[in-house]
C-alpha positions as CSV (number, residue, x, y, z in Angstrom):
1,X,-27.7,55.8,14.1
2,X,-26.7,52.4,15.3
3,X,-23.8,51.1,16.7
4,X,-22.5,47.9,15.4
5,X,-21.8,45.8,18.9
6,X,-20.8,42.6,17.2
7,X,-17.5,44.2,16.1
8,X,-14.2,42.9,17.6
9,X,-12.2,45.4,19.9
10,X,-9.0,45.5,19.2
11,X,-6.4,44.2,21.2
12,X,-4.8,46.1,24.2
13,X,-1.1,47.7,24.1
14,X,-0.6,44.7,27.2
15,X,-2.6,42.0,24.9
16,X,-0.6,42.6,22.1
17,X,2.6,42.6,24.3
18,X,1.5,39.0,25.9
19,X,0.5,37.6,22.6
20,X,3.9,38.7,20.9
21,X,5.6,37.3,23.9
22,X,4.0,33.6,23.5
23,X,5.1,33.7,19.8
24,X,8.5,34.7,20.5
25,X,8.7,31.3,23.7
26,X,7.0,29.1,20.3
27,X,9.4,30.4,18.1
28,X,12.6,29.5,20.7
29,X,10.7,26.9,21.6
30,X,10.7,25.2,17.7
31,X,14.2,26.0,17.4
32,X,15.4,24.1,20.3
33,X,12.8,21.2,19.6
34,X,15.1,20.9,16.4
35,X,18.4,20.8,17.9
36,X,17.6,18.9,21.1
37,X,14.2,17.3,20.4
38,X,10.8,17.1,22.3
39,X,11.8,15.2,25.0
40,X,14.9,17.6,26.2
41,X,12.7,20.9,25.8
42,X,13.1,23.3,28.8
43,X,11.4,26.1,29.8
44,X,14.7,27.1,31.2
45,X,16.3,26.9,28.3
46,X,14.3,29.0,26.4
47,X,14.1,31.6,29.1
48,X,17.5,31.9,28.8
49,X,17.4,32.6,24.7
50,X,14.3,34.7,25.6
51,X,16.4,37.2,27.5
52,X,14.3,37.0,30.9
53,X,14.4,34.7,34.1
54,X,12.8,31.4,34.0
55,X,9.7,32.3,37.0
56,X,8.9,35.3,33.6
57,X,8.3,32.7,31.4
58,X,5.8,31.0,33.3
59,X,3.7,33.5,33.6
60,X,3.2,32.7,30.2
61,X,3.7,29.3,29.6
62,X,3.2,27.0,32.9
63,X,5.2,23.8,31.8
64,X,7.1,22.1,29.6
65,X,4.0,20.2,28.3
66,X,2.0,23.7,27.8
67,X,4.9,24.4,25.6
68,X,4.8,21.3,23.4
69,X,1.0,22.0,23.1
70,X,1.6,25.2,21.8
71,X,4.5,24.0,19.2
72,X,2.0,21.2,18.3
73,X,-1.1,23.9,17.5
74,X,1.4,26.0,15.5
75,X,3.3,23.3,14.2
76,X,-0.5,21.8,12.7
77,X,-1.7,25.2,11.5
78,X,1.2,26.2,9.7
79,X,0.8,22.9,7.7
80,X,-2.9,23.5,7.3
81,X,-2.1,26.8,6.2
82,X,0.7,25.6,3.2
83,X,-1.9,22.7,2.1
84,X,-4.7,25.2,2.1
85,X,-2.8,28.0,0.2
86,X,-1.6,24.9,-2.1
87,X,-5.5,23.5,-2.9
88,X,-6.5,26.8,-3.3
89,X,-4.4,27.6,-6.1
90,X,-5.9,24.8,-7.9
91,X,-9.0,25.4,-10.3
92,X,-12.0,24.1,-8.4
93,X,-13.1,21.2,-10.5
94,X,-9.4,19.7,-10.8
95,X,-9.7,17.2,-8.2
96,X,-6.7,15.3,-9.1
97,X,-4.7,18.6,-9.2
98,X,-5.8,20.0,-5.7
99,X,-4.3,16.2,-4.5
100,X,-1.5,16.5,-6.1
101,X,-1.0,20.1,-4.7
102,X,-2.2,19.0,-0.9
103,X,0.6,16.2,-1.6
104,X,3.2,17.9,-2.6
105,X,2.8,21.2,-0.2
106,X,2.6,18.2,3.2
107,X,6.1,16.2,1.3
108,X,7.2,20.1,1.1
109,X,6.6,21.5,4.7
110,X,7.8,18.2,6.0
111,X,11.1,18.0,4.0
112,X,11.5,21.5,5.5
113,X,10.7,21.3,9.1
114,X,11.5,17.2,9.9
115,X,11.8,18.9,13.5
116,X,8.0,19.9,13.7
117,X,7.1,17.1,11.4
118,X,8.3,14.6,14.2
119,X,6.8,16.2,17.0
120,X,3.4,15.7,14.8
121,X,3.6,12.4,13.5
122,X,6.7,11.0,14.7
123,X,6.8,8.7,18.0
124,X,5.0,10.3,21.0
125,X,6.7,12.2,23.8
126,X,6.6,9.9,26.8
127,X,5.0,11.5,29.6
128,X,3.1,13.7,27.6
129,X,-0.7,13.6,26.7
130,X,-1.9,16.6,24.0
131,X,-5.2,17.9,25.1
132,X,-8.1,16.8,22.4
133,X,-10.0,20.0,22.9
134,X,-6.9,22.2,21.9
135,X,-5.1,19.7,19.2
136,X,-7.8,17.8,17.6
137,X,-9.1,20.7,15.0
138,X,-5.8,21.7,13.9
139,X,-4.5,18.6,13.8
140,X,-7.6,17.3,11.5
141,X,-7.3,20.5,8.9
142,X,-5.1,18.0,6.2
143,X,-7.3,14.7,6.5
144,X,-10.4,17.0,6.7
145,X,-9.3,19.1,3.5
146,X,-8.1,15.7,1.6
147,X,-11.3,14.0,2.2
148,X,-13.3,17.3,1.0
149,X,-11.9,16.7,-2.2
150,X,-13.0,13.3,-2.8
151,X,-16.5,14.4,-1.3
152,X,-16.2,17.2,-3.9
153,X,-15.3,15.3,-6.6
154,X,-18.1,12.8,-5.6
155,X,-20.1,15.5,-5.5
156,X,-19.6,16.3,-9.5
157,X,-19.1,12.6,-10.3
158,X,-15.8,13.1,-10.6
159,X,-14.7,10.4,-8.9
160,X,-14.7,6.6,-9.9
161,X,-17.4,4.3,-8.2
162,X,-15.1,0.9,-9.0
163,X,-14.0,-0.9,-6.5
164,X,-12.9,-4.7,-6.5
165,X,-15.6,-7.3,-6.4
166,X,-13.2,-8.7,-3.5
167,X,-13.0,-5.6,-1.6
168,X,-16.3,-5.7,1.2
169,X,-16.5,-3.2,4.0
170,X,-17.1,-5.2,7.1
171,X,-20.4,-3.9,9.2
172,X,-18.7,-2.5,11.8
173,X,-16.3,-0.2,9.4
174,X,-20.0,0.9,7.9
175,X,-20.5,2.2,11.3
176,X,-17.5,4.1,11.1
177,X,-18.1,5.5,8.0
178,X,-21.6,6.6,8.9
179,X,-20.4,8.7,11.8
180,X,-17.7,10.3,9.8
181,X,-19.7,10.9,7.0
182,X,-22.1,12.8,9.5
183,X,-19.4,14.7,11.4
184,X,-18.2,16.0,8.3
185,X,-21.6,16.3,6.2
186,X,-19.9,14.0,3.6
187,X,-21.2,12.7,0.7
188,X,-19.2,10.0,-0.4
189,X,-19.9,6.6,-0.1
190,X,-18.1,3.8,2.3
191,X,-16.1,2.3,0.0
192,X,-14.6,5.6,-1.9
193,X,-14.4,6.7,2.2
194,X,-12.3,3.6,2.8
195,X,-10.1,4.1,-0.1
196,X,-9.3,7.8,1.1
197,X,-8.6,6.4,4.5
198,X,-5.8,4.1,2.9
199,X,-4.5,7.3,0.7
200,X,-4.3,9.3,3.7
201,X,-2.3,6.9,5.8
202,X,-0.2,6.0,2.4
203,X,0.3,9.8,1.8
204,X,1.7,10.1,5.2
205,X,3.5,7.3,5.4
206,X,5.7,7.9,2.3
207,X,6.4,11.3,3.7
208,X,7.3,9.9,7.0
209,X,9.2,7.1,5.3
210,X,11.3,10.3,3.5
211,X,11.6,12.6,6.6
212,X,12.8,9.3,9.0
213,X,15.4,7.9,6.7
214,X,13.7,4.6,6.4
215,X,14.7,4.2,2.9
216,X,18.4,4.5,3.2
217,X,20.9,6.5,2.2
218,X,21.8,5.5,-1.4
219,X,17.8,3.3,-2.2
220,X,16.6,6.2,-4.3
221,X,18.3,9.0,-5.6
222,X,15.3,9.8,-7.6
223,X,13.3,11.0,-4.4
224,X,10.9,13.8,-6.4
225,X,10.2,11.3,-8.8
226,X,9.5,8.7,-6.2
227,X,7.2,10.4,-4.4
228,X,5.4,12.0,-7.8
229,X,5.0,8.1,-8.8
230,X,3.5,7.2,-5.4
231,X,0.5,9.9,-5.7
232,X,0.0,9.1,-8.8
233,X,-0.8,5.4,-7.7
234,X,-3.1,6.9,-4.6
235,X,-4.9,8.8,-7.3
236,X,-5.4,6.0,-9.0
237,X,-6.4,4.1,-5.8
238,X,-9.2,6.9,-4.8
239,X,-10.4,7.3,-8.4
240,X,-9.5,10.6,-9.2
């Protein structure tokens, strides 16, 4: 009889301890970044709400930067996680749906925490730099899924090749698209790539338009309907 070596130990009574420990500093940690903001998080602060001296915390967190590193990591997954569950949910050959759903389930999560949302796409925190190598995989799982679904609807010839005579992609965008393309094994071609870069930042920017207040307080009352119009018009503009 053989014993399986590749399977994971489970974690240790003091593992498990330290782990639930770190979530319990993010979870303070996200409710003081919505009442006071990134910029005025303290470790002290949360310390204090966590029950313990400040020196205990930093044994598990070592600064006030390691802590908005780890709200940005769970602040990206849990968004990952909602857009995923909502493109799942979807039947796999209806592109336009799963847009709609990744859409609605970003407008959704955002609307719900504008906190976290900021912290993510809102105006960086000055004297902090997010580490690539921790925050660039998480923060990628939304573009990374929206783009899968125009390579997958590519893929089944789902998706429209027009694009306007007018409309040329300059040589040194090609070279852009070529890297992305083979980074992410994608399909599609440059100009259906180029379109879903302009959804993406569109999709975003109407959400962040929402969450900021930049329309105003009385422009649309209509704000579901509003923002059901606008990804209507980027499906259109991708050619779903």
């Amino acid at each position: 009889m053989t014993t399986d070596t590749s399977r994971v130990k489970p974690p240790t009574p003091r593992e498990r301890a330290r782990a639930q420990t770190i979530a319990d500093i993010v979870r303070i940690g996200r409710e003081h970044l919505a009442i006071h903001g990134a910029a005025a998080l303290s470790l002290r602060a949360v310390a204090r709400d966590l029950g313990v001296v400040s020196s205990a915390v930093y044994r598990y967190v070592q600064s006030r930067d390691e802590l908005l590193t780890l709200l940005l990591i769970d602040a990206y997954n849990e968004l990952g996680d909602e857009v995923d569950a909502a493109v799942e949910a979807v039947p796999g050959e209806d592109f336009a749906a799963q847009f709609t759903a990744l859409g609605k389930s970003v407008r959704a999560w955002a609307l719900r925490e504008p906190a976290s949302y900021a912290l993510l796409f809102g105006s960086p925190v000055p004297g902090y730099q997010a580490p690539g190598e921790r925050t660039t995989q998480p923060g990628t799982r939304v573009v990374v899924r929206l783009v899968s679904i125009f390579d997958a609807a590519h893929r089944a010839g789902a998706l429209s090749a027009e694009v306007s005579p007018a409309v040329v992609i300059p040589p040194k965008l090609t070279e852009d698209m070529a890297r992305i393309r083979s980074d992410l094994g994608l399909a599609v071609p440059d100009a259906a790539l180029a379109r879903g870069v302009l959804v993406w930042t569109a999709l975003f920017g109407a959400v962040s338009f929402e969450v900021f207040g930049q329309y105003g307080a009385d422009t649309f009352a209509a704000r579901d309907e509003l923002f059901g119009h606008q990804l209507a018009v980027l499906q259109g503009v991708v050619g779903l």
